[in-house]
Every structure is written in C-alpha cells, then in structure tokens.
N, C-alpha and C positions, 0 to 999 in steps of 0.2 A: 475683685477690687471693690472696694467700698462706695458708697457712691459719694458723690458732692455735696456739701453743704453748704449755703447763704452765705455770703462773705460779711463777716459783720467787723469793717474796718474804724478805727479810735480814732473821733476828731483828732485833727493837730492847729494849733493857733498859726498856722501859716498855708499855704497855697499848695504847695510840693516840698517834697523831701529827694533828695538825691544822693544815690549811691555809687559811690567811683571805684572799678579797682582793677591793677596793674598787676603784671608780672616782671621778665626782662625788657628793659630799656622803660620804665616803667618811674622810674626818679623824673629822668629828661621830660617824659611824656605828662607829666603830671604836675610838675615845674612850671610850664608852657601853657598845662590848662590854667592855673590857677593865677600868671604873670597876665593871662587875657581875659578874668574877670573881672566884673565891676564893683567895687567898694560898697554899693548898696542891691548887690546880691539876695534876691530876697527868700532864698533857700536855704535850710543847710546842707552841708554837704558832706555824706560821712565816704572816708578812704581806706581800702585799700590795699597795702604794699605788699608781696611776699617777701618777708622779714625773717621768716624762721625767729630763732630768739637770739637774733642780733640786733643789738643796741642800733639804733635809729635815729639819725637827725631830718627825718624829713617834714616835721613841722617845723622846725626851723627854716628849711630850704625852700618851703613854701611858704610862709609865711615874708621870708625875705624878698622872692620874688614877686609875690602877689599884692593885692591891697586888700583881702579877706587874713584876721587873725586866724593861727592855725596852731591846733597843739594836740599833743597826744589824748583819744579819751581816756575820761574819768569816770568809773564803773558808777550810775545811778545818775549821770549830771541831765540836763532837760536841752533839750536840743534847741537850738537859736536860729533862725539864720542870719545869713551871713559869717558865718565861721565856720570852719574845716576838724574835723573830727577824724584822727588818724588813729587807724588800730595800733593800738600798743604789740611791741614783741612777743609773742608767744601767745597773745590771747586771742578769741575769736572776738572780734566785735559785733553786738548785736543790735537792735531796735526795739522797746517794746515801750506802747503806751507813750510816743515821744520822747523815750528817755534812753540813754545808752547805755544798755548791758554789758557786760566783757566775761569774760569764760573760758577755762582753758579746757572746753569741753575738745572730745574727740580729734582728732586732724581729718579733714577734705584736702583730697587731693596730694596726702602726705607733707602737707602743709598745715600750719597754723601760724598769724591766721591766714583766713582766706575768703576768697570773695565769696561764693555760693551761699555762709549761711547767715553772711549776712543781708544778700539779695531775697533769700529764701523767708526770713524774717521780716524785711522793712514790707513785701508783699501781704504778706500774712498779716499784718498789721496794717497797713495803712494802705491796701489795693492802690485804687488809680490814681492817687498821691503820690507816686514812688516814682522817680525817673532813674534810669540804671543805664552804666556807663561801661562798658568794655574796654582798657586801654591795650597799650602792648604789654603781648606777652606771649609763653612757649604754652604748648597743650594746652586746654580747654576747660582750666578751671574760669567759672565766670556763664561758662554756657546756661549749667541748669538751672543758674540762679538768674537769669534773663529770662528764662521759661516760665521762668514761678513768676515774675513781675508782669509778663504780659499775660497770664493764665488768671492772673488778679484783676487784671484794667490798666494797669502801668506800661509805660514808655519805656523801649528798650533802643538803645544809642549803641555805635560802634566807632571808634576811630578806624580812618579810613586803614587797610592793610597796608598798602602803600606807603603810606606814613611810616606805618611801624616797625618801630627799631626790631621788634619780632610780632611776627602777624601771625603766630600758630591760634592768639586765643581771639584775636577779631574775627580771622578767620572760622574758627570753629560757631560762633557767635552767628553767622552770615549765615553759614551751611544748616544750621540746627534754629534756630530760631527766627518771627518770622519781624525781621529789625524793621523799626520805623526810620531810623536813619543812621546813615553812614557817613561822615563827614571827617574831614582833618581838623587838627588842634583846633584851629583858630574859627570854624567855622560852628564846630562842635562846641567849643564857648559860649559864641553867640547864640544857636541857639538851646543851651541850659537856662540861660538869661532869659531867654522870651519863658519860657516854661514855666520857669521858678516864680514866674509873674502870675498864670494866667489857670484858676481855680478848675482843675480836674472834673469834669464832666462824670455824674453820677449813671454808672453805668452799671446794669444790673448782673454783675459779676457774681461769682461763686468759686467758696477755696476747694479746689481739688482736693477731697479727700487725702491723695494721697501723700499732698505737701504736706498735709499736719501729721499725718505719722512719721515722716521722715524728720523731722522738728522735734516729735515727740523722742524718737528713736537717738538723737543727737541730743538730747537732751537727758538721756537716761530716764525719761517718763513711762512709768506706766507697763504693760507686758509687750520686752522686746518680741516675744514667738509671736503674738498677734499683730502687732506692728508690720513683721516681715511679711508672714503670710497676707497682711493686706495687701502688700505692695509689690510682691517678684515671688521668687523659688531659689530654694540652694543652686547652687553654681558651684564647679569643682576643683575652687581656688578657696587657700589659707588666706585672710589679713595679713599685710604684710609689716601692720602695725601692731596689732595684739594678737596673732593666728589663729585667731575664732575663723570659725564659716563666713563665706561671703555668701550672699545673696542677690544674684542678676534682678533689676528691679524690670518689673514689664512695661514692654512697650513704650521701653525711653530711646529717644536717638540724641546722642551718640548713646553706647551702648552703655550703663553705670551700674556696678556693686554697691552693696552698704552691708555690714558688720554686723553682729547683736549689740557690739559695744558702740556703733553709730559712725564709724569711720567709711568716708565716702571715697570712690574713685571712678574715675568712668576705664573705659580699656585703655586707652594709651595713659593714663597715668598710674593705673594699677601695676602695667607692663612698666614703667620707669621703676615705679616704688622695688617691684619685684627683680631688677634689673640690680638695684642699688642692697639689696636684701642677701641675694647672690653672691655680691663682691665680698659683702659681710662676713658668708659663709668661708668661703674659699679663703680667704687670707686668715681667719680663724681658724681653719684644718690646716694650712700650714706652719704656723705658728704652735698648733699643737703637736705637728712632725716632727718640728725644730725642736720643740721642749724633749720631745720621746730621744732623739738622738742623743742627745746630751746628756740623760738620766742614765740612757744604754751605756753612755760613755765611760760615765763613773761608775757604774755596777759593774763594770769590765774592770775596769781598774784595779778597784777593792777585790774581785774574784782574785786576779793575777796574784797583788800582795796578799794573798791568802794562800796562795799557791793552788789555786783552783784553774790550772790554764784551757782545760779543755772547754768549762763553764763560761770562762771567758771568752774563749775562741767564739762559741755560740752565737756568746751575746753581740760579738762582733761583727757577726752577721746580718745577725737582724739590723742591728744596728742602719747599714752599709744598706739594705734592702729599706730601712725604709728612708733614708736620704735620697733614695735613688725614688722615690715614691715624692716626697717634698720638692725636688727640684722638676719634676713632672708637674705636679698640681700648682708649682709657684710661673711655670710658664704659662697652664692654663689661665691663671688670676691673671699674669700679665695681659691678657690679650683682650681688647678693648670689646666692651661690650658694645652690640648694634642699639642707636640711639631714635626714637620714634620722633623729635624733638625737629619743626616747630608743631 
C-alpha cells in the first residue's frame, strides 16, 4: 500500500460544500430535504439520484418544493451556494476546483451516476469542507464515499433508517463508517443549515494514498497495473460490466472490487450486477435454442421435398432434443433469482 500524502485541499469562496445522494425512495426523501431548507442556504449542494439514463425531473420537483433554485449540472459551471446541482442521467457528477465536472466515466455500483465518486472527489478536493449526506436507499452504494469524506476531515450525515423508505444504504453508512450524525429529514435539514454556516476547522488531515488511485483508476489515469497493485490483489470474479479482472481492494469493509477499466462494486452489489448478468445469459441461450429449432425446422423440410426422408428424419430429432433442452433452461430463467437487497 502506498503511503499517505498531505491533503492539499482548493480554497472554495464559501464555508462548506455539501453532497447529497439517494437511492429507492430517494425522490420523496429529498423533496422533503430540500421543502425544509432555507432560501439563504449558504452551501451549495450537489445531488445525487440513481437515474440510470432515464430522463429526470427532479430539478424541477425540487426546486418546486423547496425555496433553493435547482437544476440539472452543467459540465464546468462554478459552484454557488445556495442552489442544488443535480447529476444529469447517465453522467457521473464530479467536483474539482469548485467547479462541476460530469463524465460518463466507468459505472460504481452498476450504476451511473452515482454517489461514491462524487463523495470520493468533493473529499479529494476540498477535505473538511465537504459535508456528505446518505439518503434512502437499497445496498451500499454511498458507504465508501462517506469513508473518503471523513478519511479527508469531512462531515459524514445519515438519514435516520427508520425514516427510510429503504434503509439498506443508511444502514450500510452506520455499520462501515464512523457517522457524525444520524437524524430524520427534518432535523437532518436543520442541521446542514447550521454547517453550511460555520467555517471548517483546519485539520491536519492527509489523502489516503489510496483514494487517489482509485480516482486515478476511474479516471483512466495513468498505469491501471500500478494503480491496482497499490490498492488490493486479483479476486476470482469477471466485471460484470466490461469482464476484465476484478481486483478485491485491501482492507476495505464492506468488502469492494474495482476493474482495470475503473468500475467499482462492493460484494452485495457486484452479487446484484452478477445476478442481473445471469438472467442476461440464460434467456440469451434460449432464444438461441428457440432460433436452432426453427432452422432444424426448415432444413427438415427442404430435406423431405428433396426426398431425403431419412436426413430429415435425423434432423427431427435433434430438432425435438433440443426443445426438450429450451423448455428446461426457460424454466431455469424463470425461477426468481435470490435478491441481497436492502
């Protein structure tokens, strides 16, 4: 492992920066923070959503409920506060130098975007500046980029589980990191408000080595082999996004992979990705059985009106053998796969 070096964090013209982000129930949960903020908010606040690359109104819906404007980022804009900066579909939103990046670098979590890199980023940048927010949501994306915020000097927040429309990822948030507070919506509002006020305490922090490879590595920086070998060992799992090698990184809890191409998962969502990978498989083989039958069909045919009947006969066989193979492997597909999920 490489060692540490001096956290050399980018003034920002304001106090604190805050990063919010959600999974299921995760609209509601974030509606409600943003409807109990105050108008002179003196943060900004960037969000959030697992969106996948569907079209998305939730700068609208937060901006309707709330009294902070709110709108999708724009790749290079300067950060303000008091305004809501919502990741666009399909991109990763980042932080650097007060500005916001976007990127449709790698997927975490089998997701894009997602919260880890840009928790992972606003630390790396702006250490005890950074307050970071866990809302609801299923698995654990959200943990490691809590870790890298308090591993900088930064404030790590959780909505309470109880609250949450799905507590797998507050939950995980509680267990793996060591949170400064746990509060419901409304208490959790107030205090971002007190925070977002009161000038981070210069703490003599240092970036873990290993967050900047894993940045550089999601970044396509520089020599993926050295990058890994700083940070973990082969592990005896395919990507379930690009089927390069994974790499178990050391001495992380919850347990995480990462890719040579920078795609990230901890085990319960590598086990989803790979779950969903699976179904892919299986109804793809039989779809290709389905095709074989019906090729067998018509080549039986053509033998017969050729008066090849015994050629035909053969093929009729097989034929019959592998339907009998397709309606097996379409009962397997059917059968619900076991779900690790919240």
């Amino acid at each position: 492992m490489s060692a540490n070096t001096q956290l050399s964090t980018t003034p920002l013209p304001f106090n604190r920066l805050v990063v919010v982000g959600a999974s299921v129930g995760g609209v509601a949960a974030l509606t409600a923070l943003a409807a109990a903020l105050p108008a002179d908010f003196a943060a900004p606040l960037m969000v959030v959503l697992h969106t996948g690359s569907h079209p998305s109104l939730l700068p609208e819906l937060l901006a309707e409920r709330g009294r902070l404007p709110a709108a999708h980022a724009v790749d290079g804009e300067r950060l303000e506060p008091g305004r809501i900066y919502v990741a666009p579909p399909d991109q990763h939103m980042l932080v650097q130098d007060g500005h916001v990046r976007l990127t449709r670098g790698p997927k975490e979590h089998h997701t894009r975007p997602s919260l880890d890199p840009l928790f992972l980023s606003a630390a790396l940048r702006h250490g005890p500046a950074v307050i970071g927010a866990v809302l609801s949501g299923t698995l654990e994306d959200g943990t490691a980029g809590l870790q890298a915020i308090k591993a900088c000097g930064g404030v790590a927040v959780v909505q309470d589980p109880d609250e949450a429309q799905a507590p797998g990822m507050p939950l995980s948030a509680l267990r793996y990191v060591q949170v400064d507070h746990k509060l419901r919506l409304e208490g959790l509002a107030k205090m971002l408000t007190t925070l977002a006020r009161i000038p981070p305490l210069p703490l003599p922090t240092v970036q873990p080595a290993g967050l900047i490879h894993e940045e550089k590595l999601a970044d396509g920086e520089g020599d993926f082999v050295q990058h890994l070998q700083a940070i973990g060992r082969p592990a005896p799992f395919v990507c379930p996004d690009c089927k390069g090698g994974l790499w178990q990184l050391d001495g992380t809890a919850p347990i995480r992979y990462r890719c040579h191409t920078g795609h990230a998962f901890t085990l319960k969502t590598l086990q989803q990705a790979m779950t969903e990978t699976l179904d892919q498989a299986l109804w793809t083989a039989v779809r290709a059985l389905q095709e074989q039958t019906v090729l067998l069909g018509m080549l039986s045919m053509i033998q017969r009106q050729e008066g090849e009947e015994q050629q035909a006969l053969r093929l009729d066989m097989v034929r019959q053998s592998i339907e009998m193979q397709g309606r097996r492997l379409r009962e397997l597909a059917e059968q619900a796969s076991p779900s690790v999920t919240p």
